[in-house]
N, C-alpha and C positions, 0 to 999 in steps of 0.2 A: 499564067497571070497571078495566083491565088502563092504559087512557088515565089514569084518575083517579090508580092507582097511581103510576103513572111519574111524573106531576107532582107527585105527594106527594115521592115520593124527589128529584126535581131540586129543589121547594121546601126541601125539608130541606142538603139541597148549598149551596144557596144563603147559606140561614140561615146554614148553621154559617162559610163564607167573608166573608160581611159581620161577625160576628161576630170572626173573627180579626183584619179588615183595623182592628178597634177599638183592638186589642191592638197589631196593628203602630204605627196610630198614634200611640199614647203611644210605642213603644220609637223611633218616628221623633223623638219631642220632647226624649226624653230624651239625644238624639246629640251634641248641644251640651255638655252639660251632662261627659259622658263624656269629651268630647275636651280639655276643658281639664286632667280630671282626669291625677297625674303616673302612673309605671309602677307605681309603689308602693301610691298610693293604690286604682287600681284592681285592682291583686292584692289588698290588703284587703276589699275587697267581700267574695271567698269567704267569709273568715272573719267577716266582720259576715252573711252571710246564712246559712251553716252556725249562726252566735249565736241569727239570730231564729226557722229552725225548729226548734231545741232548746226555744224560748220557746213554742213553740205555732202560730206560722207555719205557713199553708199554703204547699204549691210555686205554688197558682193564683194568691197575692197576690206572690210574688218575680218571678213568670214575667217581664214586661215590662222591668223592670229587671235582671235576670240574663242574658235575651236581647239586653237595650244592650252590657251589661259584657261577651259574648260577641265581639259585631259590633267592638267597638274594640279588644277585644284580637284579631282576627283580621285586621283593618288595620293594626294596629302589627307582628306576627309574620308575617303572610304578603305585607302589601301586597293582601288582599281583602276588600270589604266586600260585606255579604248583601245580595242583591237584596231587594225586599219580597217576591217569590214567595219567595225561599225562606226570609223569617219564616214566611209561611203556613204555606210545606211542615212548616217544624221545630215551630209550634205545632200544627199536626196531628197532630205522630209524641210531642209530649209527653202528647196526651189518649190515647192506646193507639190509634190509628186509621192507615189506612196511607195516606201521599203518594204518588199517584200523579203523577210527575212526567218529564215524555222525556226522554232522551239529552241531555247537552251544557246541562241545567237545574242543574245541581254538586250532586248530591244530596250528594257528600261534603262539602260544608260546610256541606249540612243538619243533619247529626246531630252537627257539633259544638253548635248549639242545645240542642237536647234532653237529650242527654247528660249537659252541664254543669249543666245546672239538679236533672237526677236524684239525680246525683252528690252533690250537696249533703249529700243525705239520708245519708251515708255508709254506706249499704248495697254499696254497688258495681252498676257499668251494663258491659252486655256490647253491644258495637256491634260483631256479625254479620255477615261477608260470605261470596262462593262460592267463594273459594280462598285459598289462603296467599297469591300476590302482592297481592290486594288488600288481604287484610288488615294486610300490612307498608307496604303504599303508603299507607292509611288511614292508619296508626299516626303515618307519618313526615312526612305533611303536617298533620292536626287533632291529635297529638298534644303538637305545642308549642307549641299555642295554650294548650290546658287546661293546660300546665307554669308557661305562664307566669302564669295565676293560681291557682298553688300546689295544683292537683291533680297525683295522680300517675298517670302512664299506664303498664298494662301490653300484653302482645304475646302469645296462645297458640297457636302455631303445633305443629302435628306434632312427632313426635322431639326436644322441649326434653325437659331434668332435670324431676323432679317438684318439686324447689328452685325451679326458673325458676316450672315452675308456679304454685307457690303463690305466687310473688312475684305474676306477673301477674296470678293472682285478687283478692289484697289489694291490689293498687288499685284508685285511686276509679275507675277507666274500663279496659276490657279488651277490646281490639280482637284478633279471631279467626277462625276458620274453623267454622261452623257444627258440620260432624260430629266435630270435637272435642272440643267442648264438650260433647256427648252423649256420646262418646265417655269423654273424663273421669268424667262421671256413673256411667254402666257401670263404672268403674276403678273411682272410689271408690266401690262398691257389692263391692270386692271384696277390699279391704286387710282386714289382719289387725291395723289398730291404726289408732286415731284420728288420730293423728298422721303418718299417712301418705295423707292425704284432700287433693286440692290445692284443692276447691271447698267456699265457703261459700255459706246461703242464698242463691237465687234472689229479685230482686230487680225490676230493667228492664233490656227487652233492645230494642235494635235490629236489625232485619234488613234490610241492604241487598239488592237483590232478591227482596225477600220471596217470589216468587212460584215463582222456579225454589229457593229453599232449601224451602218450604213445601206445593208444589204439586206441580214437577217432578222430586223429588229422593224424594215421600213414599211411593213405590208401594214402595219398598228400607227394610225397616227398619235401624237399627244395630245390627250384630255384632259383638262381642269374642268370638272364637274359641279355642280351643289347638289345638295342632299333634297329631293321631296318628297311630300307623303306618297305613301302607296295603299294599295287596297288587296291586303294580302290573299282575302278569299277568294278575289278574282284570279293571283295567281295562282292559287292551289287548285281552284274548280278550272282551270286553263288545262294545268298539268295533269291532271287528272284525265280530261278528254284526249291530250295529246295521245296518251299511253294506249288507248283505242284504237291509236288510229293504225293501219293495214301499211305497210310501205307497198306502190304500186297500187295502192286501192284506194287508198285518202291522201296519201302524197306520194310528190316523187323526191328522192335524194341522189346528186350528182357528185360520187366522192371525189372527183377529177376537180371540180370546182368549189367543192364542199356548199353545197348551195342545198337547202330543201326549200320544196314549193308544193301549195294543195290542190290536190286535185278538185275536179266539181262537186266530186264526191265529198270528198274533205270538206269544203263549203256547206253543202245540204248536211252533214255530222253537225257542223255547228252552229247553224241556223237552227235544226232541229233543238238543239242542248240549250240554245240562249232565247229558242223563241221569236228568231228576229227573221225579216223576210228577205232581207237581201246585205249579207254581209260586206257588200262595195257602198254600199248608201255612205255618203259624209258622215251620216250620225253615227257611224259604229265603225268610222276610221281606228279608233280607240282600240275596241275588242279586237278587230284583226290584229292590230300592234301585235295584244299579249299572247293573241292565238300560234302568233308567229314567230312570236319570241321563246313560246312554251315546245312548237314541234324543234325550233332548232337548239333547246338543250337540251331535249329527247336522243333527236339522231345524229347532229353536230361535233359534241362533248362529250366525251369518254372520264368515265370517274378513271383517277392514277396515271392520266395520261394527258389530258388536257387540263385537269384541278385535282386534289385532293380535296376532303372534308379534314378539316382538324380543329378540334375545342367546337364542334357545333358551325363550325364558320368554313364558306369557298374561299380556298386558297387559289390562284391561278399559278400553274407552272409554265416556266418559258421553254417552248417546243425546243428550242434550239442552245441552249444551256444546260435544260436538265432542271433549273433553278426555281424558288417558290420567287415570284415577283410580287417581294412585298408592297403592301398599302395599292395596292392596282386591282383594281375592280371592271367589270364590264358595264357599258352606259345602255342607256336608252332601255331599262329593265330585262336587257337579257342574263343579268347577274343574279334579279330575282326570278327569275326562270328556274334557271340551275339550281336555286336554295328549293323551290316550290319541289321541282323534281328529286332529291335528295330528302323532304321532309322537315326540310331546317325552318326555322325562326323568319318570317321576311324580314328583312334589313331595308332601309331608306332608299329611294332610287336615287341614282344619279342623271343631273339635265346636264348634258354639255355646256357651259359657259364662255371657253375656250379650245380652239384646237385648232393642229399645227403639224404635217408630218412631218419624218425626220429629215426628208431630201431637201423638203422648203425651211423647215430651221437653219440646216448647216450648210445651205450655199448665200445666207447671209452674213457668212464669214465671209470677207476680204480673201485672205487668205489660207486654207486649209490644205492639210497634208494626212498623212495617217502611216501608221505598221502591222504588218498580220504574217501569218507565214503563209498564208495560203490567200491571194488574191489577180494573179494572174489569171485566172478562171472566170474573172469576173469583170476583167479589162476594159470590155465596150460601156459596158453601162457605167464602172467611174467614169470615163471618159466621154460620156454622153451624159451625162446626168448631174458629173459635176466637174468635170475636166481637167482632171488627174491620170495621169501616165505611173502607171507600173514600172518600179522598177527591181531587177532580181538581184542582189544586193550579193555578191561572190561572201560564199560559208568561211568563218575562220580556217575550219579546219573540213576537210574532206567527207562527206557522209559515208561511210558503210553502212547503213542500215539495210536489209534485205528486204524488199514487198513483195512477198509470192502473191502469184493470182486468185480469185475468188476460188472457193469451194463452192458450190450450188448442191442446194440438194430438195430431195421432193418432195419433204414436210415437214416444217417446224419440229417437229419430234424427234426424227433424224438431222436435224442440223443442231439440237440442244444437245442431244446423244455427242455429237462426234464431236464439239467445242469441248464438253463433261470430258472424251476419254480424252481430248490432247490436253487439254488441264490436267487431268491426273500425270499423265505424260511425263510435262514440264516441272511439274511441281514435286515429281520422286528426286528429279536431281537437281531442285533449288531453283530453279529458273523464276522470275518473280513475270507475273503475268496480270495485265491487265486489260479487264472484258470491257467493252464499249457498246453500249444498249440505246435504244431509240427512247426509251420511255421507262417509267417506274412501272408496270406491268413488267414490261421486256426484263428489268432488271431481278423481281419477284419470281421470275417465271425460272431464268438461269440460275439464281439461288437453290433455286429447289432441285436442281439437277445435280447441283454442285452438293448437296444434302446426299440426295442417294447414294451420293461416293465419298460421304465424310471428309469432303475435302474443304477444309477452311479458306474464312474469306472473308473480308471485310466490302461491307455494300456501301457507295453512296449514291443517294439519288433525292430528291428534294424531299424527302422524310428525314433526311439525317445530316443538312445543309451546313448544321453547327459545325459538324468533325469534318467537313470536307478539305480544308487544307491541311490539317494533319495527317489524315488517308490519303492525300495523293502524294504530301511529300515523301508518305511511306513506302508509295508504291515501286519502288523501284530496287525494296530489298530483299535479303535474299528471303525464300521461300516463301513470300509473300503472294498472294492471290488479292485483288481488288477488282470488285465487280461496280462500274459507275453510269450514271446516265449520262448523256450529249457530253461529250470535254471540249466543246468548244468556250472557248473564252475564260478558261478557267485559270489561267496565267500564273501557276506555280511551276517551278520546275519540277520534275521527276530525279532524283538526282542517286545514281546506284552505288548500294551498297558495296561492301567490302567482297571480292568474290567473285561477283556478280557478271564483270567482264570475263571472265576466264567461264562464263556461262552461256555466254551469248548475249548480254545484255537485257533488256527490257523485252518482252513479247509481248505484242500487242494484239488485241483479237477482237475484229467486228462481229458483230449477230447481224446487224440488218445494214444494209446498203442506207446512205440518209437523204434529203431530197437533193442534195449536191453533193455533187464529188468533191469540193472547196472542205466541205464537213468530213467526209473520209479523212482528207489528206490532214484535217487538223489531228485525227484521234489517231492516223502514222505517227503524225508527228512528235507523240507524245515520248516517241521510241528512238533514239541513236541522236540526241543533242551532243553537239558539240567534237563530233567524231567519236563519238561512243559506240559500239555497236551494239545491233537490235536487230528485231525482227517484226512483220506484221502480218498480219491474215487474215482475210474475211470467211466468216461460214457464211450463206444465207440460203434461203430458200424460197422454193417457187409460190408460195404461201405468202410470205411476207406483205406487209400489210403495202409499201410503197409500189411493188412489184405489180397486187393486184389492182393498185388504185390506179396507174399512170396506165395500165396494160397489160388488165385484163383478159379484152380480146384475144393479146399475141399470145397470152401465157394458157388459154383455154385451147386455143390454135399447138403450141406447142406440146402441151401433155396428151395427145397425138402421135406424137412419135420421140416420146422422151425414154431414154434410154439410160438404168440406174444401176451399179453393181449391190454387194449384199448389205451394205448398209445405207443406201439409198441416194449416195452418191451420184451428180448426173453425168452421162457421160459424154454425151453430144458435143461438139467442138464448137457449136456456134452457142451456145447457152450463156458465153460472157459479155457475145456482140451483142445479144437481145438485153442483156440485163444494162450495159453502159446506153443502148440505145432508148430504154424505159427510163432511165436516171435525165438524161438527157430532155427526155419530153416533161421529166419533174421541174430540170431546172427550165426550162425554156416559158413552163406556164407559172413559176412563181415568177421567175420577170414580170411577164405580162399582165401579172396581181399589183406586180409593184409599180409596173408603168400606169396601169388603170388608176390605182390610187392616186399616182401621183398625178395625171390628169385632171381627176377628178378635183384635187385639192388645188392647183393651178389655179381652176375659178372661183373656188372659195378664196385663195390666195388673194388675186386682185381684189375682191371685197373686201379683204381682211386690212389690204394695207392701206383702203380706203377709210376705213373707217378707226384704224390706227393713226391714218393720220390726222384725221381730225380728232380724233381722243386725241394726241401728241400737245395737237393748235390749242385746244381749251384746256387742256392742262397748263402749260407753259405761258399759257399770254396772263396778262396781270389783267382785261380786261375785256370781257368777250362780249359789249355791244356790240359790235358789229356782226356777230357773227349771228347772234342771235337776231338783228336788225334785220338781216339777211333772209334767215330762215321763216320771220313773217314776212317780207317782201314775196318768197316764192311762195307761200302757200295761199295767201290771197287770191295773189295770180292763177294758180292751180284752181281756187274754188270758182273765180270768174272763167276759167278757160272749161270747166266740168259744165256751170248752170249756163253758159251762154254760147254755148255750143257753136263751131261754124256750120251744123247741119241743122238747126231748129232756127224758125223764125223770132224774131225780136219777142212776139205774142206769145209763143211757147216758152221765155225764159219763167222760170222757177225764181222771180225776184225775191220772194216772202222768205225762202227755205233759204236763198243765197244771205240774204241781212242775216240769219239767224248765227249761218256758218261765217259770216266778217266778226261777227259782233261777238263771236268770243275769241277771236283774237287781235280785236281794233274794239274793245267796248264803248269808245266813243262814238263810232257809227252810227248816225240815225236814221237811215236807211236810206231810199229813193226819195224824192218829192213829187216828181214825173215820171212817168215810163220811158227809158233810153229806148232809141230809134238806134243805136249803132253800138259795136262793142268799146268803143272808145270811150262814148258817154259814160259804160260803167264804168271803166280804169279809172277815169277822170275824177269821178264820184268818191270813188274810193281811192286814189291816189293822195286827194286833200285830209283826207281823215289819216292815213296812213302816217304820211310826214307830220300832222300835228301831233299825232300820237308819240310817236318816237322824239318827237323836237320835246314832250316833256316827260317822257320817261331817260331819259339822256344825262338830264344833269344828275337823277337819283346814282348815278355810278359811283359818282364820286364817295360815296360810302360806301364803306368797304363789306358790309352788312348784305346790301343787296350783289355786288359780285359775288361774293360767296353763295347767296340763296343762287343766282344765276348758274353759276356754277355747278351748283348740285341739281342744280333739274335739268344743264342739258345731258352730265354724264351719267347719272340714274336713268333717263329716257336712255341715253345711247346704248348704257350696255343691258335695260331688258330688252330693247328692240334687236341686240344685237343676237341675247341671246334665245332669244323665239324665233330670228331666221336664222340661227343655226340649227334648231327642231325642225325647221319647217325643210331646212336645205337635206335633212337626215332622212326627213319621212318621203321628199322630193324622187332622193336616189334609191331609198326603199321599193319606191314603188314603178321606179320606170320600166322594172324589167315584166312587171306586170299589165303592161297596158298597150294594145296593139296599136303601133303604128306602119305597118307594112315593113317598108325595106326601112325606115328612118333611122338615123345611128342613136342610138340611144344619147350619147356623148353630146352629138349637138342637141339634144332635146332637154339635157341636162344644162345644159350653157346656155339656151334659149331662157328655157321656161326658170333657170336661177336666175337669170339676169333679171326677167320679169318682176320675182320674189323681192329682189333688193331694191330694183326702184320703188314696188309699192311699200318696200319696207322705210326704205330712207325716206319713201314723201309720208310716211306718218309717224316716224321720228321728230320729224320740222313740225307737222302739225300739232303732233301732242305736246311738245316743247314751246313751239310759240303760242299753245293756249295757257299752258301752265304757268309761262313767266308773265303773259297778259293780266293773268288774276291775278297775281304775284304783285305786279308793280301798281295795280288801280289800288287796290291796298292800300300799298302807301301813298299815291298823287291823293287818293283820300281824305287820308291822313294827314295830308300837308296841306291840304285846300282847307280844311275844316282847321287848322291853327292858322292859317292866314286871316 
């Protein structure tokens, strides 16, 4: 069955590439025909194909010839002309599917294809990559190709003017940095006027690396934060206690999950240290936060690995890059955690005021495509999560690169040793080699091995980010040694020296297996572009930190009957099933992080676009009586359906407290005269006062004075309500995994008890809003009674 499948799926593979190579070959026919054409004539084109899909024209009938008109103005502008792989690759990323294409295959002048023919449609195309250099690198080589037939290209890079911004949106093409564009969204979810929004609909998007923007990047939602006070000596005397505490005797830590939790013991530590009798009491919801926030940057966060310190200040490094992630901080005070435990200065905390992950940002594209070299590994989840088909895109040219199989060995010491002599090795007859590390430790550590044998070398690793694309483009010459953290997504070519082939090409060399194979195969890939030849090789050993973390057990189990020659080599034959089957259980439980998240954010999701929607309504209408008519209409109600209960008798209603609660949001209200016999009596009572009120706060619209005040008090209530149930949605999921409910899924308890959160949140949204504009508008009927 599992056999028939797989050949279903490679027969479909196949199809859809015989399919494209059809398509290539008409744009190969039409190359003649292009070339005679003059520079003018083929800028024309745009605008004859922009004519014929305002006419009714599909993009599938322009495709062939918009992809010519592409290829010859990318030989006239750049002096390059598209391989046929990379028609394929770019008719694959026009159908919404992603090119799987390696290293040194020029994705980037894949998606001037696609782009262009999108473009058309005059909506605007967003072409996606993993940092500002590439995105400016992108810009400044595919961008003047599309200039030159009369599209415009923009550039969204961090820290521009929201002017630049909008400029960059309103072109036809917008090359950028993923988390900004998200970022943006969040913004513009948060102006206080249309006009101050830099993005229009969502349209087609590209994503260069799709896999680390989409996969590797998604366990992190996006945070637009503010800055508030903090109380730094509560976090220093936090961190202080933390450092006390016993692992297994005041907490537990689960590396599998990265999760720490205190023990009872832990609890009575800090009841003792604060004086307090029961640290679950509501009142010292508070202290638990920072208590909690202090063990997990204790045993969480690793200095040089997870952050460095630089200038006094936490830098965070991206696990999966290697990279310092500028201007990115941790919310909810676990940023000032990490400074309290380090000694630093405390800095301002950050409240969430918006957030958004990555999966729910970008399946609000229409249509989304992407390119990596490494994404077949991760096939079900595009295809479940945003319903993109892989596709493996046939190499220009032939790969030779050679991947020998892991080395294993039985202690970090002996696998830095044997990496140290085959670098000497390689490096006596010129071979240029580059080391692939897990972390700037990893990377500090093989330096100094590479020291004991005076063997030069240049390191990058997020201490030395500046020279990072001069060092890689170096790295591929001869006699050359570079030692770098994560190379995923790092999107220079390697490109070898003079020699260099007649060497064997680039050697490439893991230290540690990383939490996906997706990540090995990118830092192979760094080796034998373009039919160049190379070599790759992993040392690692049974020490390694992913080894012990996913499987521990097997590996306490195994050194049992581990068998080593004289340099510590393993020799066992099953030592590489156990290591892919530990790798395996890495990628299968960061899925299950990313699926959680994204469940989790699901329902904040539907809150989110409820309450965007109605931000969207009161921005955009010229006059938001009603809407505000509205939300006094239901909270009345609410206050009559609370004091006049269907379970209390007429004699039990709380008349006095109910006038009190009408009468700030109906000040005309003069209460009862009589005691209602029925709940009718009250609506009735209060229905008359309701409609007079509103009959004369109604005509004050007509000034333009009081819509704006209206205005500003329903969208200042919205977004602090909105942003105190996102603290409260934070501290929600904080704490569920703390609180027994037997067999209960935690998930629905999260869906329950958030659903709960938002409607008490929205009904006093309406409340505080329709008392606000009640004294707003008596104001002036005042005012205008007393000049009458």
């Amino acid at each position: 069955m599992l056999r028939s499948i797989k050949k279903l799926i490679g027969d479909s593979q196949q199809r859809k590439i015989k399919s494209y190579e059809k398509v290539v070959a008409k744009i190969n026919e039409l190359e003649p025909h292009m070339e005679k054409l003059s520079d003018e004539e083929l800028r024309q084109k745009t605008s004859l194909f922009k004519e014929q899909i305002q006419n009714g024209s599909s993009i599938n009938e322009l495709k062939a010839e918009a992809f010519a008109v592409v290829r010859e103005a990318s030989k006239r502008v750049l002096g390059l002309r598209h391989y046929d792989s990379q028609l394929i690759g770019g008719l694959a990323l026009s159908e919404g599917n992603i090119s799987e294409m390696p290293t040194g295959e020029g994705k980037t002048l894949v998606a001037s294809l696609p782009s262009y023919l999108r473009a058309l449609e005059g909506k605007g195309v967003h072409v996606i990559t993993v940092n500002e250099y590439l995105a400016s690198r992108d810009r400044e080589i595919i961008g003047p190709v599309h200039e030159f037939l009369g599209l415009n290209v923009g550039l969204n890079v961090p820290m521009i003017s929201p002017e630049e911004k909008k400029l960059a949106y309103d072109a036809d093409i917008t090359y950028g940095v993923g988390n900004e564009f998200g970022f943006d969204y969040l913004r513009g979810n948060m102006v206080y006027a249309t006009s101050q929004r830099v993005q229009r609909p969502y349209h087609f998007a590209i994503i260069d690396e799709i896999d680390s923007v989409l996969i590797d990047e998604a366990k992190t939602p996006l945070i637009i934060a503010a800055k508030t006070q903090v109380s730094p000596n509560l976090y220093h005397i936090c961190a202080k206690v933390a450092r006390s505490f016993k692992e297994n005797d005041d907490y537990m830590y689960d590396p599998l999950l990265k999760a720490a939790s205190l023990t009872d013991n832990g609890i009575t530590k800090i009841e003792r240290a604060f004086g307090v009798d029961n640290l679950y009491d509501l009142e010292h919801h508070t202290l638990y936060h920072f208590m909690i926030q202090a063990l997990r940057a204790r045993v969480m966060f690793k200095l040089d690995v997870d952050y460095i310190v630089k200038e006094g200040e936490i830098q965070l490094v991206d696990m999966f890059t290697g990279r310092i992630m500028e201007g990115r901080t941790f919310s909810d005070g676990l940023h000032q955690a990490l400074e309290a435990k380090e000694g630093l200065e405390i800095t301002e905390e950050n409240k969430t005021q918006a957030s958004i992950t990555i999966q729910n940002y970008f399946r609000m594209y229409p249509n989304l495509c992407g390119m990596t070299g490494t994404a077949k590994t991760e096939e079900r989840e595009f295809r479940i999560v945003y319903g993109m088909d892989v596709i493996q895109v046939p190499t220009n040219k032939p790969r030779i690169r050679e991947d020998r199989d892991d080395l294993v060995f039985a202690t970090s010491d002996d696998k830095y040793n044997a990496v140290a002599a085959e670098v000497e090795e390689r490096h006596k007859t010129g071979q240029p080699v580059l080391i692939g590390t897990t972390s700037i430790i990893q990377s500090e550590t093989m330096a100094s091995y590479l020291d004991d044998k005076k063997i030069p070398y240049e390191l990058l690793n997020a201490k030395s980010v500046e020279k990072e694309v001069q060092l890689i483009s170096l790295a591929g010459q001869k006699n050359q040694v570079t030692i770098a953290t994560n190379m995923a997504g790092r999107g220079t070519d390697i490109m070898l020296g003079e020699g260099v082939h007649e060497l064997g090409g680039l050697y490439v060399i893991g230290t540690e297996r990383h939490e996906s194979k997706r990540i090995d195969n990118q830092l192979r890939g760094r080796s034998g572009r373009q039919g160049d030849p190379g070599e790759s090789q992993f040392f690692i050993s049974i020490e390694d930190e992913l080894l012990l973390r996913f499987g521990g057990e097997m590996i306490e189990a195994f050194k049992e009957e581990i068998k080593t020659d004289g340099n510590g080599l393993v020799q066992n034959e099953n030592i590489n099933k156990l290591v892919d089957k530990i790798q395996k259980m890495s990628e299968d439980h960061n899925y299950s992080a990313r699926e959680y998240t994204l469940k989790l954010d699901d329902i904040i999701n539907e809150q989110r676009e409820v309450i965007y929607k109605l931000r969207n309504k009161l921005l955009e209408s010229e006059n938001n009586f009603d809407t505000v008519r509205e939300m006094i209409d239901t909270t009345w109600k609410d206050y009559v359906d609370h004091y006049c209960a269907d379970e209390l008798l007429p004699e039990e209603w709380n008349l006095e407290e109910l006038t009190q609660r009408i009468q700030l949001i109906l000040p005309t209200f003069k209460g009862f005269t009589q005691h209602p016999e029925e709940k009718k009596e009250v609506q009735a009572y209060i229905t008359a006062t309701y409609e007079q009120f509103m009959g004369d706060v109604e005509p004050l619209h007509a000034q333009e004075k009081i819509r704006i005040q209206t205005d500003r008090i329903l969208l200042s209530n919205l977004d602090t309500h909105w942003t105190q149930h996102l603290e409260e949605m934070n501290r929600l999921k904080e704490g569920i995994g703390l609180r027994s409910y037997g067999q209960e899924d935690p998930m629905r308890i999260y869906t329950r008890e958030g659903f709960e959160l938002f409607t008490m949140m929205y009904k006093t949204l309406q409340r505080n809003s329709s008392i606000q504009y009640s004294k707003m508008t008596t104001r002036y009927l005042s005012v205008t009674t007393k000049e009458d």
